[in-house]
C-alpha positions, 0 to 999 in steps of 0.5 A: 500500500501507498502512504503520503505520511507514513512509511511501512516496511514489511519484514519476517512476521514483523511490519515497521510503521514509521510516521514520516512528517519529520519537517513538523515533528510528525504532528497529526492531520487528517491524512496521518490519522487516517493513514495511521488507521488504515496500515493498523486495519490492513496489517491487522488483517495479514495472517503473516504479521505477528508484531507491529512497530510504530516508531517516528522519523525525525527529532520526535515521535509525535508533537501532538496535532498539527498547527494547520490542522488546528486553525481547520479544526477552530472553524469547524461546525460542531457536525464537523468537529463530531466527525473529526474526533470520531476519526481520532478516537477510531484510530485509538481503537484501531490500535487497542484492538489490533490482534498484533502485538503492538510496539511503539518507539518514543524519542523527542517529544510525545504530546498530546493525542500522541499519548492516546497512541502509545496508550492504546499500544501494548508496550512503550519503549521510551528514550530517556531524553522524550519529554510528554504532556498533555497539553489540551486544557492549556487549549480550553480543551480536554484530552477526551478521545484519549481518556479512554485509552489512558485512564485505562493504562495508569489510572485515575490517580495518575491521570487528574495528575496529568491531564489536570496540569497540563504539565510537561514531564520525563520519561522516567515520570512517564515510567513512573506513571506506567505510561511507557513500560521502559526508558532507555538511552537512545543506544539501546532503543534497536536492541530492546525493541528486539527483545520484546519482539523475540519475546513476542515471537515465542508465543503462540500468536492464538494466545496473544489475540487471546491473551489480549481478549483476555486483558480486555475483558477483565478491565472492561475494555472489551467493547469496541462499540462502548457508547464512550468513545462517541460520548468523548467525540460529543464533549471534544466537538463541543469543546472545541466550538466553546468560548473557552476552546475558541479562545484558547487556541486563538491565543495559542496561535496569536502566541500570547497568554489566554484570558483566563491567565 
């Protein structure tokens, strides 16, 4: 398959995904959201793929949503922005649910709903240096279609720590908060990445998708379908059309402090 955003090499069991918008630091579009979710969809659907990588080229991971995308998003009708969020929120769940075993790489930064990635995703190799944060209520907005996602892998505590602050944090805090399972220098992301894939490769794929049903059904996440994950498209939509949503990121693109500083 062809990709303008991303980039997917197929090897012996094993598919890379890298996300390729190196000259924005990789920050999702509508064309990397939906490109993201159809390699997910489409190597999911491959019987000779047992493990999936998602890495990013550039200095970062992923820095969050795009700067021209936001501008559209700001304009959007609230169907607009109904619409638009189910395409993130589907994305999420494309990953959650992938019967693969799924690996993603983390160096640089990792912002916003590139978090909802890495939550969706089964192990999360971090690089010591990768700064996180979840920017949204700096924004006037709320980390919503990602909620489900990460209030699932660290729980509440950790989440209201967060979400709440908006604040920037390590990847050892990130260890810490069982966001990535494990921090390593950059000289040993290859190496580690392969350990997890030959641990993977040694088990049954059966018992992985199952081991995966398993996971899902005594968390409660079982449920592709859940009325919440629309309930988080609801409550971005209308985020993002409010008074506080508007001007949070008019004074994020005007680079000044918003009126409630």
């Amino acid at each position: 398959m062809d990709f303008n955003t991303i980039k997917v090499q197929l090897g012996e069991s094993v598919a890379w995904i890298n996300l390729d918008r190196p000259e924005v630091r990789n920050a999702l579009n509508d064309t990397l959201i939906h490109e993201l979710t159809e390699a997910f969809d489409w190597l999911n659907s491959r019987d000779d793929i047992r493990v999936i990588v998602l890495k990013g080229n550039g200095p970062a991971f992923c820095a969050g949503a795009d700067l021209t995308y936001m501008k559209a998003m700001a304009g959007f009708s609230h169907a607009q922005n109904i619409a638009d969020a189910e395409k993130l929120s589907k994305l999420f769940r494309t990953i959650y649910y992938c019967n693969k075993a799924v690996i993603v790489d983390v160096h640089g930064a990792c912002i916003g709903g590139a978090n909802g990635i890495i939550a969706a995703a089964d192990i999360v190799i971090a690089e010591k240096a990768t700064k996180f944060a979840f920017t949204e209520v700096k924004l006037g907005l709320t980390p919503a279609t990602i909620s489900p996602f990460v209030v699932s892998k660290i729980g509440n505590t950790a989440a209201k720590e967060l979400m709440l602050t908006g604040r920037r944090f390590t990847a050892a805090e990130a260890k810490d908060f069982r966001l990535v399972n494990v921090v390593v220098d950059e000289s040993e992301m290859i190496d580690t990445e392969r350990q997890y894939i030959d641990h993977f490769l040694h088990a049954s794929p059966d018992a992985i998708v199952e081991c995966k049903n398993l996971l899902r059904m005594v968390t409660g996440t079982n449920d592709p379908n859940n009325p919440v994950f629309y309930q988080t498209s609801l409550l971005i939509a209308a985020q993002r059309v409010s008074k506080a949503g508007q001007e949070g990121m008019k004074a994020f693109f005007e680079k000044r402090k918003p009126s409630w500083e």
